[in-house]
C-alpha positions as CSV (number, residue, x, y, z in Angstrom):
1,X,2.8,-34.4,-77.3
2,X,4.5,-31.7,-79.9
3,X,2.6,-28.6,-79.9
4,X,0.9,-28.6,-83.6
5,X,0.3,-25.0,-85.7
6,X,-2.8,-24.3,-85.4
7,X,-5.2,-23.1,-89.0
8,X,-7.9,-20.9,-89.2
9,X,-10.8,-23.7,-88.9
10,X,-12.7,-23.7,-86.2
11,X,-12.9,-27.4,-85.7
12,X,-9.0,-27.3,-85.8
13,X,-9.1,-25.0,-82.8
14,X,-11.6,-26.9,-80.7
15,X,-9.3,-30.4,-81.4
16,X,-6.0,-28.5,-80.7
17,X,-7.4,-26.8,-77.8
18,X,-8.6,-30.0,-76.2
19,X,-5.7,-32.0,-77.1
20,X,-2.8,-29.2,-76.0
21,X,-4.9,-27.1,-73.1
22,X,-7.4,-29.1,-71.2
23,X,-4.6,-31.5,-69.3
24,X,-3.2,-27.6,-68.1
25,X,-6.4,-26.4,-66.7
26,X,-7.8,-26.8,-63.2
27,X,-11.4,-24.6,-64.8
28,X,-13.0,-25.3,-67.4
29,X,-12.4,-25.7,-71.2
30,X,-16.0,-25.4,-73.0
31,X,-16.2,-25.5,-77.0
32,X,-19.3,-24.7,-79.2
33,X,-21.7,-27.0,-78.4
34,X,-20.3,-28.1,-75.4
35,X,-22.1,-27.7,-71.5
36,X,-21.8,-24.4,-70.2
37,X,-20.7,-22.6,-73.3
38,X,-23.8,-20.9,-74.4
39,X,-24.1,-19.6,-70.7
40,X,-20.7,-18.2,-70.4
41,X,-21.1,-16.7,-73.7
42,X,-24.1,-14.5,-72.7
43,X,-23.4,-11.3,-71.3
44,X,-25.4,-8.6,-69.7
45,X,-26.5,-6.2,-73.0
46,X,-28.9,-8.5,-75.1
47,X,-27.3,-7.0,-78.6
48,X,-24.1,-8.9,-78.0
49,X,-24.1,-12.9,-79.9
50,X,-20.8,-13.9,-80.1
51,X,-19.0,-17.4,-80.8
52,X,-15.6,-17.8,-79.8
53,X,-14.1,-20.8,-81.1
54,X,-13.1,-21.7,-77.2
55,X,-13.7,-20.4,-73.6
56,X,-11.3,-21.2,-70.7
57,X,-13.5,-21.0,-67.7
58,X,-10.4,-20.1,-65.4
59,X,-9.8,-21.5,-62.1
60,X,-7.3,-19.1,-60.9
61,X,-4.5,-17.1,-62.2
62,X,-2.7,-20.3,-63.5
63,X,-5.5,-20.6,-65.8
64,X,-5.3,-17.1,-67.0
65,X,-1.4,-17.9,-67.5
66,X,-2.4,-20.6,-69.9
67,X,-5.2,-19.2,-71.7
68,X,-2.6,-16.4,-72.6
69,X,0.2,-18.3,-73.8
70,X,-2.2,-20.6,-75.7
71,X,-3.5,-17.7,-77.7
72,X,-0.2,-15.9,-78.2
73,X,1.6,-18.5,-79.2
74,X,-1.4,-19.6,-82.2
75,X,-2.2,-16.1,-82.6
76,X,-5.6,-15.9,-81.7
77,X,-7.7,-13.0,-81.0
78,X,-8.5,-12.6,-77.0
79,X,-11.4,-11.1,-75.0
80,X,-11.9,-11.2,-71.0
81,X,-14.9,-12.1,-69.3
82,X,-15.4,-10.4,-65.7
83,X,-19.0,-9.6,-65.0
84,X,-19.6,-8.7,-68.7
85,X,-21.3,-6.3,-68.2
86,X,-20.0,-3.8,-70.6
87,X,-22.2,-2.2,-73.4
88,X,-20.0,-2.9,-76.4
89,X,-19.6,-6.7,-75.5
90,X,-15.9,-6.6,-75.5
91,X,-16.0,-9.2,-72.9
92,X,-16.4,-11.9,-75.8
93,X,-15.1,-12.5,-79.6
94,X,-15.9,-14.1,-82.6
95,X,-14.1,-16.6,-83.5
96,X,-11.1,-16.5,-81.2
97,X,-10.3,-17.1,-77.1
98,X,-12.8,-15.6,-74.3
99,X,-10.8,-15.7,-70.9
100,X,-13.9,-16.2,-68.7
101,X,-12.9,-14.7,-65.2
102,X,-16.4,-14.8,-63.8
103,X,-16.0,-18.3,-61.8
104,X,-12.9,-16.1,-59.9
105,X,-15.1,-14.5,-56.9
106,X,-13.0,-15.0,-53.8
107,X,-12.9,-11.8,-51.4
108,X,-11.2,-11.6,-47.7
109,X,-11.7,-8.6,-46.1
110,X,-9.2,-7.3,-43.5
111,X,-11.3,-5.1,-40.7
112,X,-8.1,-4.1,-39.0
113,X,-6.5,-2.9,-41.9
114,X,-9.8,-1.6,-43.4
115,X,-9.0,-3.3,-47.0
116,X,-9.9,-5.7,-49.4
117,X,-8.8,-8.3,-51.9
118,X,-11.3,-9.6,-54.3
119,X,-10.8,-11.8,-57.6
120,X,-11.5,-10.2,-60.5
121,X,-14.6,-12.0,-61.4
122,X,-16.5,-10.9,-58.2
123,X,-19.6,-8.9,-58.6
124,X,-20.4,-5.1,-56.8
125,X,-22.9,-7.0,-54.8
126,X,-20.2,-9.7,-53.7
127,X,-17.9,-6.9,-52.2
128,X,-20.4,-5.3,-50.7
129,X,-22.0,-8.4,-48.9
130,X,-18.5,-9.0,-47.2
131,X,-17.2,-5.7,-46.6
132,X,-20.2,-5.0,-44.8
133,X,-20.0,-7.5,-42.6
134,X,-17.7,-5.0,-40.6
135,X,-19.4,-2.1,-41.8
136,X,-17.1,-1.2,-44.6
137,X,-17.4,-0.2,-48.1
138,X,-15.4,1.4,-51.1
139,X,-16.6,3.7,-53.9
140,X,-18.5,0.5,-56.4
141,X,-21.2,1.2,-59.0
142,X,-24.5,1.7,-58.9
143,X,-25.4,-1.6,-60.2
144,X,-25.2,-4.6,-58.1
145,X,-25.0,-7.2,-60.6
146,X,-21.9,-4.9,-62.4
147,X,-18.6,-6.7,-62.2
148,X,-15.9,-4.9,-60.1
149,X,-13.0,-5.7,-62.9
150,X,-14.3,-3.5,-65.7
151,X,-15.8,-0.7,-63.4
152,X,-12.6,-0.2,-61.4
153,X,-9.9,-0.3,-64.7
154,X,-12.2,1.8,-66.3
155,X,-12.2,4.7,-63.4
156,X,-15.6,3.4,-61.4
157,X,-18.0,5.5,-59.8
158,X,-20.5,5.5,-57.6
159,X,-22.7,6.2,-54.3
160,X,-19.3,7.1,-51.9
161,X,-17.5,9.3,-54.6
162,X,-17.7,12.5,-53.6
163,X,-17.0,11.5,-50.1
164,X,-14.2,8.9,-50.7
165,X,-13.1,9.6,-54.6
166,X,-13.4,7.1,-57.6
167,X,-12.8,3.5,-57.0
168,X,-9.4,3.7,-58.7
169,X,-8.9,6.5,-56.2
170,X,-9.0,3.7,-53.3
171,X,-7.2,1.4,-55.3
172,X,-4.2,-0.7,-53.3
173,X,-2.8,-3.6,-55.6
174,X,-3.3,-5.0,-58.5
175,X,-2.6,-8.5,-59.7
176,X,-2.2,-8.8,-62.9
177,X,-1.4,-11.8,-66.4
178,X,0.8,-9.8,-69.0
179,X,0.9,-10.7,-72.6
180,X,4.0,-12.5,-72.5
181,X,2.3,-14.6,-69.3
182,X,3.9,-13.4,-66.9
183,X,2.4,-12.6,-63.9
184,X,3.4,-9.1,-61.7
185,X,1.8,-7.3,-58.8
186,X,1.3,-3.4,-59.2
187,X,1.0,-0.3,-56.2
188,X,2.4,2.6,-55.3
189,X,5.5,0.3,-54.4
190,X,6.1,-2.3,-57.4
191,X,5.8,-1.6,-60.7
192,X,4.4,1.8,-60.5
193,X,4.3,2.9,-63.9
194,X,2.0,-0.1,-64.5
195,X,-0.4,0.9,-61.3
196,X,-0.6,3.9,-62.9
197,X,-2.1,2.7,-66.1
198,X,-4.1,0.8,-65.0
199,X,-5.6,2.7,-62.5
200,X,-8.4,4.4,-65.4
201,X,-6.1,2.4,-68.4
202,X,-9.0,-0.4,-68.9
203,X,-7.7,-3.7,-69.8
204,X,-4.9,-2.9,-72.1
205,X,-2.3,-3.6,-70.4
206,X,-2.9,-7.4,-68.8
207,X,-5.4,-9.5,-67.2
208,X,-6.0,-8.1,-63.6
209,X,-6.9,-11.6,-61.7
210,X,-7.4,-10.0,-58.3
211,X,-8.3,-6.1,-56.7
212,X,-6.6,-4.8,-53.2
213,X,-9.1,-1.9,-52.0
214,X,-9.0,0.7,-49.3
215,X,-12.4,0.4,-47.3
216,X,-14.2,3.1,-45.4
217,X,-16.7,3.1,-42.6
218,X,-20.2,3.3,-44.3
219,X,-23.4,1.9,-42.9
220,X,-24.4,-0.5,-43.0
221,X,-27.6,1.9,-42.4
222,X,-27.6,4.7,-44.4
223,X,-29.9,7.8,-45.6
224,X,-31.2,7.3,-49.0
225,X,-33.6,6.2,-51.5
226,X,-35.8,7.5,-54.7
227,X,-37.9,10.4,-55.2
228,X,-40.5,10.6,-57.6
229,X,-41.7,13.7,-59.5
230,X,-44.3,13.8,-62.5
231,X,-42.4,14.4,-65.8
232,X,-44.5,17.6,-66.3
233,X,-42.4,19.3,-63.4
234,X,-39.2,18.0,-65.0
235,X,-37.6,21.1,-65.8
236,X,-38.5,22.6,-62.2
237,X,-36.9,19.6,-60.6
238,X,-33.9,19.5,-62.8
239,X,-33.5,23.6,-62.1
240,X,-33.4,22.5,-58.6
241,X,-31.3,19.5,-58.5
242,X,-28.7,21.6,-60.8
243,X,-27.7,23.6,-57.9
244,X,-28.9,21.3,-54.8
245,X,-26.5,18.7,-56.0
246,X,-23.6,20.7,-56.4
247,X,-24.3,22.8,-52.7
248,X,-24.7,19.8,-50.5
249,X,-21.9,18.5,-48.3
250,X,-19.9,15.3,-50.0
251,X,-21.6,13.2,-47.5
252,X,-24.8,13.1,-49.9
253,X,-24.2,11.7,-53.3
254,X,-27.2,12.4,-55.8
255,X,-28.4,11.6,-59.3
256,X,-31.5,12.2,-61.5
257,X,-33.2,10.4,-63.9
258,X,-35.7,10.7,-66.6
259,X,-37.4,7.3,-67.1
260,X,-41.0,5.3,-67.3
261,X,-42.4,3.6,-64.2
262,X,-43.3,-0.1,-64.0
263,X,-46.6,1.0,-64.3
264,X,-46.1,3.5,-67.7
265,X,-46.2,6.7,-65.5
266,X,-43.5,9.1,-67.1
267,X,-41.7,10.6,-64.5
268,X,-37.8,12.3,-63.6
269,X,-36.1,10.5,-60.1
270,X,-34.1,12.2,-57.9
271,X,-31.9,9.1,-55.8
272,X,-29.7,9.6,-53.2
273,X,-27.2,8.3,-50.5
274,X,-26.2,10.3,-47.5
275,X,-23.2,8.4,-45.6
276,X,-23.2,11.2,-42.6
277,X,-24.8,11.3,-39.2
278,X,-28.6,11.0,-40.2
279,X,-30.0,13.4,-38.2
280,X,-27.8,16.0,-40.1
281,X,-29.1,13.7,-43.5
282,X,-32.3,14.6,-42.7
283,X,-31.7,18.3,-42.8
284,X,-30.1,18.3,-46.3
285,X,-32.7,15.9,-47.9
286,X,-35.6,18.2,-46.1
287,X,-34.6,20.8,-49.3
288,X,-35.5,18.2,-52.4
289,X,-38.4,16.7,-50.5
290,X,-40.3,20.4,-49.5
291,X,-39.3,22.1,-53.1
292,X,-42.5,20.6,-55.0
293,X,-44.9,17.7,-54.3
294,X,-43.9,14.3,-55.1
295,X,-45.5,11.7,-56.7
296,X,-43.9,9.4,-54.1
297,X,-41.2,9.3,-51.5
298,X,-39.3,6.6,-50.5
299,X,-36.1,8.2,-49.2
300,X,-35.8,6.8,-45.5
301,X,-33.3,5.0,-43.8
302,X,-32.2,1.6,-45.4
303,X,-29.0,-0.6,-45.4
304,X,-26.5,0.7,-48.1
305,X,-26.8,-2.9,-50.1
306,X,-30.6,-1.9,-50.8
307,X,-29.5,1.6,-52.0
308,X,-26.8,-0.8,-53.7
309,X,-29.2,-2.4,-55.9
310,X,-31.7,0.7,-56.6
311,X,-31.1,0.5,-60.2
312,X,-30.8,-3.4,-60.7
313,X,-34.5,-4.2,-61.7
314,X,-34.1,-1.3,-64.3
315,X,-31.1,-2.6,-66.7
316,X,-31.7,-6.4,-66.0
317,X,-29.9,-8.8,-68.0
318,X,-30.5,-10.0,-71.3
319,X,-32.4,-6.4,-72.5
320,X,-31.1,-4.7,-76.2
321,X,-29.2,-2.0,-75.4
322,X,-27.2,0.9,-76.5
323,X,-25.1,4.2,-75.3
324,X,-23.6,7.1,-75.0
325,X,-22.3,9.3,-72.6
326,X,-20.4,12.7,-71.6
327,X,-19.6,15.0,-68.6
328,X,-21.6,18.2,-68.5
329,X,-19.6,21.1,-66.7
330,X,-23.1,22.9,-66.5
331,X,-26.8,22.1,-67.0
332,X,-27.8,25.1,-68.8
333,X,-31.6,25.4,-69.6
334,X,-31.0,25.4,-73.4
335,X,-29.6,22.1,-72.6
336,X,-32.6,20.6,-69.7
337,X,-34.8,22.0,-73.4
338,X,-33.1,19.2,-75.3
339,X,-33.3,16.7,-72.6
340,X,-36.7,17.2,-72.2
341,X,-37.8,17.3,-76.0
342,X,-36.4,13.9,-75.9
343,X,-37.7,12.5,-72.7
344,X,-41.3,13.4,-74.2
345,X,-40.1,11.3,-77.0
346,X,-39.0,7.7,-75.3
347,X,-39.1,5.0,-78.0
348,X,-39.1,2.5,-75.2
349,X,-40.5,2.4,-71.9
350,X,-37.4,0.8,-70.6
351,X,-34.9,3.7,-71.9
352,X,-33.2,5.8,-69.3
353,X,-32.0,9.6,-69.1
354,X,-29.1,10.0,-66.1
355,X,-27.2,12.6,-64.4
356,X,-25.1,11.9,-61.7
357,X,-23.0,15.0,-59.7
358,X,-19.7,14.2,-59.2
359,X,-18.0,16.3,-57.4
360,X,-15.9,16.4,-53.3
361,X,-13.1,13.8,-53.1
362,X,-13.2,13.4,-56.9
363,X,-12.2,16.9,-57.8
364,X,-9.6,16.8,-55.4
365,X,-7.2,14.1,-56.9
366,X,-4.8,15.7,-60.0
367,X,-5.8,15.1,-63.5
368,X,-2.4,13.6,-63.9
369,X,-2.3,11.2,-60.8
370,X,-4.4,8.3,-62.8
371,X,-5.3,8.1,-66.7
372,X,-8.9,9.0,-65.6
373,X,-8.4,13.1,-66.3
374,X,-11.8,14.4,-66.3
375,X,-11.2,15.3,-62.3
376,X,-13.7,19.4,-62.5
377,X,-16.9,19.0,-60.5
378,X,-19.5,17.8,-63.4
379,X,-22.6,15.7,-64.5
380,X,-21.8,12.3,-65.6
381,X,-24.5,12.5,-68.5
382,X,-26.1,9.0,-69.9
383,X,-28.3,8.3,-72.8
384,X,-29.1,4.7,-72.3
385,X,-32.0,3.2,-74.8
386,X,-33.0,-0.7,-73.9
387,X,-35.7,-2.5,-75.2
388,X,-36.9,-5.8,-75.7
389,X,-37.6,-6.7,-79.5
390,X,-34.4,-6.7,-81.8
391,X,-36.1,-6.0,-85.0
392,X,-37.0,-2.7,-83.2
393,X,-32.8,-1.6,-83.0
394,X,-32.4,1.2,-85.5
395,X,-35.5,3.0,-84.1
396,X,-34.0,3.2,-80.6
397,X,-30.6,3.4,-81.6
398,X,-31.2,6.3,-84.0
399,X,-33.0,8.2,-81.1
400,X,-30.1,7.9,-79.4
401,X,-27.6,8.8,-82.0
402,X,-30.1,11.8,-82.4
403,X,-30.2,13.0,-79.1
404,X,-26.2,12.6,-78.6
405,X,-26.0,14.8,-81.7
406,X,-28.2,17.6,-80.1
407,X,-26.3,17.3,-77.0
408,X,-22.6,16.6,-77.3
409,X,-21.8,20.6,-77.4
410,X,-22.5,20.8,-74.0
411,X,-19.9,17.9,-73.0
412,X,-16.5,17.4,-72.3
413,X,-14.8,14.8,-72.4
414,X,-16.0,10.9,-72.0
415,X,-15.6,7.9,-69.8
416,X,-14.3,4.4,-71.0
417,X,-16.9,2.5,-69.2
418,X,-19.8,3.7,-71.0
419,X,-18.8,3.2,-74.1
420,X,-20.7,1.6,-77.3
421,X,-19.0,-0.4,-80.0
422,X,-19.0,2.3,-82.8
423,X,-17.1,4.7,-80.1
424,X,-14.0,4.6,-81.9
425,X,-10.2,5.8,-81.4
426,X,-11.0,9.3,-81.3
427,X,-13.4,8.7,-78.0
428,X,-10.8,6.7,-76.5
429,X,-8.1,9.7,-77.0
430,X,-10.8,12.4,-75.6
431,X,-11.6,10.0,-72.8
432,X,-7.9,10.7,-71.3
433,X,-6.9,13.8,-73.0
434,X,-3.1,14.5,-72.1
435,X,-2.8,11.3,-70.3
436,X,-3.4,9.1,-73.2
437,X,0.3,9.8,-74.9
438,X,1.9,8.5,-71.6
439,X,-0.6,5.4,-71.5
440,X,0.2,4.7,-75.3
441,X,3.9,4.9,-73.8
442,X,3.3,2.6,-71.0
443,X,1.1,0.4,-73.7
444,X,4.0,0.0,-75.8
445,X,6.2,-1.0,-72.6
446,X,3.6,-3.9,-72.0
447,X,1.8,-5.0,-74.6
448,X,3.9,-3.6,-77.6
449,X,2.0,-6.0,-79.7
450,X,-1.4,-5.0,-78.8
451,X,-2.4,-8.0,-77.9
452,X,-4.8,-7.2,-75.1
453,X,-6.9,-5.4,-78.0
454,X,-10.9,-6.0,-77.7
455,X,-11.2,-3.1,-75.7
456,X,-11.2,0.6,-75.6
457,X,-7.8,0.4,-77.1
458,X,-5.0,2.2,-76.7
459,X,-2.7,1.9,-79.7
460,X,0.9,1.0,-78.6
461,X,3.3,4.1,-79.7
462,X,7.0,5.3,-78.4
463,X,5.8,8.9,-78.6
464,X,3.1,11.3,-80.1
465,X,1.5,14.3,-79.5
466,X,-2.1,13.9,-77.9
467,X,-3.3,17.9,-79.1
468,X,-5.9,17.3,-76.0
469,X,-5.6,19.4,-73.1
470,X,-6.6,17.9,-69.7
471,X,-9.3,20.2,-67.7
């Protein structure tokens, strides 16, 4: 059949795209209305209802090929859905294409070699159910149910860090769909300029169809778990978690948490994950659980997928949500002051306060070596409201917005993968701070168009002057 022009109507795009695309597909094509559509639609943050005029449902990379040429060649806006778990909802559009990955799930784990290779629409939980088979792992979230595509482009962290670096840190290989539907491998080897991008880069430069990971020993028992404190000996535990999680060996990982228990009980959480011998793990976590008494203890031996899912039931699926985020070179008590005030002041039970130490085998990688630049030991800082009724959004997003604004002084610099949808061109830029003028270098290179766009974007430019200086 001759390929027709496609127009702006809706209807027109649903007809063309079953007439032109389906026959080319081995996944799915699903249109408004259609089965499966509302489902692949969803995504995890409950603020996000998008239509896109058509989903492909990919198979495989051929899919992805297709889905690409398609929409370049009618000019339609993309998006790409992984595990969708991102808080702006860039993972669908309005209107235009959603490349739906999250059928893609296929992992093989090599013991000898101590790697991985997962699609690009597995899930944390997926990786870590097969790499632990042979007691394996790689730096992945803290989330089980997060998707490993956006987490990894976008830096990931997680329990291992500060023993084993970021997950981009352990990255191998990455397959990847350009704009112009081509399809390349990038390492250390091949096409190194684009490993480099998109090593931190996000998803501006192609559609990454599968991961190759370095693994490590871990587990699959480790040493770690949840302690609870009342919220009236907050600032006491956060005094001693500011220097306690910066003075342990990289072996123990550590984060705290102002939140509400299941049962309404304010109360700040101290988690943590030591990936050592545990009779050494013991002595270290001794110190947090002898400082003040807890309202409960729960740090004990466990397998490292239940540490995995520790914050699962916490940012479930389908809740209204909203962010912000920075790194905190200190924790300074003016600052614990102004966490505090506004931990006293929840405007849901569901909203989360998080600091999260990063430190050991992330400090010890260059600035320069990936886009992600923010490489000084530091907090990762979260403000994270969530609630349940939608009518309720500006009072929870406006305590947010407050509480970033009485906050942001003590930051520096940002990540990509917490990012909200007003975080605009001037977070992106201060998220890579002297890397993002060779990234808008390399973006030209690839996508010179911009066509890989809904995202944390980097603008495509020959040269420019950043004025940020990497720490």
């Amino acid at each position: 059949m001759e390929e027709q022009t496609i127009t702006s109507e809706p209807g027109a795009i649903a007809k063309l795209a079953a007439d032109q695309l389906r026959g080319k597909l081995r996944g799915d094509l699903l249109l408004p209305g259609g089965t499966g559509y509302d489902q692949s639609r969803r995504v995890w943050n409950g603020m996000i209802d998008k239509h896109p005029a058509l989903i492909v449902r990919c198979a495989g990379p051929s899919d992805v090929i297709q889905a690409v040429n398609f929409a370049r060649q009618h000019e339609l806006p993309i998006s790409v859905k992984a595990g969708g778990h991102n808080f702006a909802g860039n993972a669908v559009c309005e209107g235009g294409l959603t490349i739906d990955l999250s059928k893609m799930r296929s992992i093989r784990v090599d013991p000898v070699k101590r790697t991985a290779r997962a699609e690009t629409g597995a899930l944390l939980s997926d990786l870590d159910h097969e790499t632990q088979a042979f007691g394996l792992a790689t730096t992945a979230g803290t989330v089980s149910h997060t998707g490993i595509a956006g987490l990894t482009l976008g830096g990931g962290q997680g329990w291992l860090m500060n023993k084993y670096g970021l997950t981009i840190d352990n990255l191998l290989s990455v397959d990847l769909v350009l704009a112009d539907g081509s399809f390349v491998t990038a390492s250390a080897t091949e096409n190194e300029d684009l490993f480099w991008a998109v090593r931190g880069g996000g998803g501006n430069f192609g559609i990454a169809t599968s991961f190759e990971y370095q693994l490590h020993p871990v587990g699959p028992q480790i040493l770690g778990g949840m302690i609870l404190y009342p919220m009236d000996k907050a600032k006491e535990v956060l005094r001693f978690y500011r220097s306690y999680s910066m003075d342990t060996p990289d072996e123990l990982s550590s984060a705290a948490g102002m939140l509400t228990t299941p049962d309404g009980l304010p109360a700040i959480a101290v988690v943590v994950c030591w990936t050592g011998k545990p009779e050494e793990g013991e002595a270290h976590v001794k110190a947090l659980r002898e400082f003040s008494t807890p309202l409960v203890d729960l740090i004990a031996p466990m397998p490292y997928t239940a540490l995995q899912k520790i914050f699962d039931a916490a940012v479930p699926h389908g809740l209204y949500r909203y962010a912000k985020m920075g790194y905190l070179p200190h924790l300074e008590d003016e600052l614990l002051d102004v966490l505090l005030q506004y931990a006293h002041n929840f405007t849901s039970p569901y909203s989360i306060i998080l600091l999260n130490c990063m430190k050991g085998a992330v400090t010890r990688v260059s600035p320069t070596a990936t886009p992600f630049v923010h490489r000084n030991a530091q907090w990762h800082f979260d403000i994270v409201p969530q609630w349940t009724n939608p009518d309720e959004a500006d009072t929870h997003i406006n305590w947010a917005r407050s509480f970033w604004k009485a906050t942001e002084q003590f930051t520096k610099g940002t990540g990509v993968n917490f990012f909200d949808a007003d975080d605009g061109a001037d977070r992106v830029k201060l998220a890579y701070g002297t890397n993002y003028e060779r990234l808008a270098k390399l973006k030209q290179k690839y996508d010179p168009t911009n066509f890989f766009r809904l995202n944390n974007n980097i603008l495509p430019e020959p040269s420019m002057e950043s004025g940020l200086v990497a720490e």
